[in-house]
C-alpha distance (Angstrom), angle and dihedral (degrees) to the residues before:
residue distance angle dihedral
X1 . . .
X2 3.81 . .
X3 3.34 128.7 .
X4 4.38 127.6 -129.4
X5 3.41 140.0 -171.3
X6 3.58 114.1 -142.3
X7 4.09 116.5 -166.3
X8 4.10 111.9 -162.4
X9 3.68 126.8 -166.7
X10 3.82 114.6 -154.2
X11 3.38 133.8 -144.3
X12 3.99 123.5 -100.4
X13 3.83 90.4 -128.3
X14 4.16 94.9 109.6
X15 3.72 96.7 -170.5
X16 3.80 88.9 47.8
X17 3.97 85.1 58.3
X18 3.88 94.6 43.1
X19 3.69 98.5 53.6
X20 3.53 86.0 46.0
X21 4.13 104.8 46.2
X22 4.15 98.1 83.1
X23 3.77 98.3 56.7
X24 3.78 86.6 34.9
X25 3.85 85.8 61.6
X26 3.83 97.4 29.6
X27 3.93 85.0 57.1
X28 3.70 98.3 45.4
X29 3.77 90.0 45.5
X30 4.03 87.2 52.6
X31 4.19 75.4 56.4
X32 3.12 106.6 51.2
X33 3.29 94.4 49.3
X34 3.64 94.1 57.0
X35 3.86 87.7 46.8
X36 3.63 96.4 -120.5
X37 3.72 90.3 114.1
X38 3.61 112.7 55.0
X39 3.54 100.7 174.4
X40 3.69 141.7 7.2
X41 3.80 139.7 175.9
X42 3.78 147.0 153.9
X43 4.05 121.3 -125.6
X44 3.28 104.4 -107.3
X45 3.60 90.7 -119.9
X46 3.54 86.0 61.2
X47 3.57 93.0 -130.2
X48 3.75 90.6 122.8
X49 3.73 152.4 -40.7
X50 3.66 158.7 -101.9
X51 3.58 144.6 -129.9
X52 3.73 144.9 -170.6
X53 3.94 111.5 -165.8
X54 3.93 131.5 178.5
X55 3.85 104.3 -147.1
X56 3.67 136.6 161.6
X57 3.98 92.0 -123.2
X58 3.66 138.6 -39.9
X59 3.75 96.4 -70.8
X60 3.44 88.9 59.6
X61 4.03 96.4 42.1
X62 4.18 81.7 51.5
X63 3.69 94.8 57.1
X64 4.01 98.2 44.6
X65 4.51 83.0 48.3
X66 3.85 87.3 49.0
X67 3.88 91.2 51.3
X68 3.96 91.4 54.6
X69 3.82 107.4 98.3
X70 3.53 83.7 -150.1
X71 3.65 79.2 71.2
X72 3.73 105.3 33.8
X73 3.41 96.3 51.6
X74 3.79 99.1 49.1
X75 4.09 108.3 -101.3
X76 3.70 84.4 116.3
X77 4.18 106.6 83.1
X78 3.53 99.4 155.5
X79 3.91 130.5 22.1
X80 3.74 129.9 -176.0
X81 3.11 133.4 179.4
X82 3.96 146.9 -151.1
X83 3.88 134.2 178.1
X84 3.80 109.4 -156.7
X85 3.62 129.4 163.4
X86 3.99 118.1 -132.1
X87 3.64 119.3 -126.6
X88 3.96 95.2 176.1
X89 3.33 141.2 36.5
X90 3.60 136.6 16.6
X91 3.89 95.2 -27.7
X92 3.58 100.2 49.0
X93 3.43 123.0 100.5
């Protein structure tokens, strides 16, 4: 398993975001709980957001991001993305 750090920029379209934000959370929740996603966070500008996700490999990390409605239904403009490995803290092993 590996672990990334995905950054998202969302769009400015506020009503977009709203209908968007309770199956956002819902889904990240359903995450969480399965300890795929280990952390996860809006800017506090709200301009965006962050992730920390435990996934086999990017082809797995793609396929939990394209299941985010956040994602799916277009909140996500920009996505990058950065495999790390924690040495300290909670995370490392």
């Amino acid at each position: 398993m590996a672990f990334f750090t995905v950054v998202w920029k969302y769009t400015d379209d506020a009503e977009l975001i709203e209908a968007a934000r309770g199956p956002h959370g819902a889904y990240l929740k359903e995450q969480v709980a399965a300890g795929v996603v280990r952390v996860a966070g809006p800017f506090e500008d709200g301009t965006g957001g962050i992730l920390v996700v435990e996934a086999g490999d990017r082809t797995e990390l793609k396929s939990l991001l394209e299941g985010d409605p956040y994602v799916a239904q277009g909140v996500v403009v920009d996505s990058q993305i950065f495999p790390f490995k924690p040495v300290l803290g909670a995370l490392a092993g």
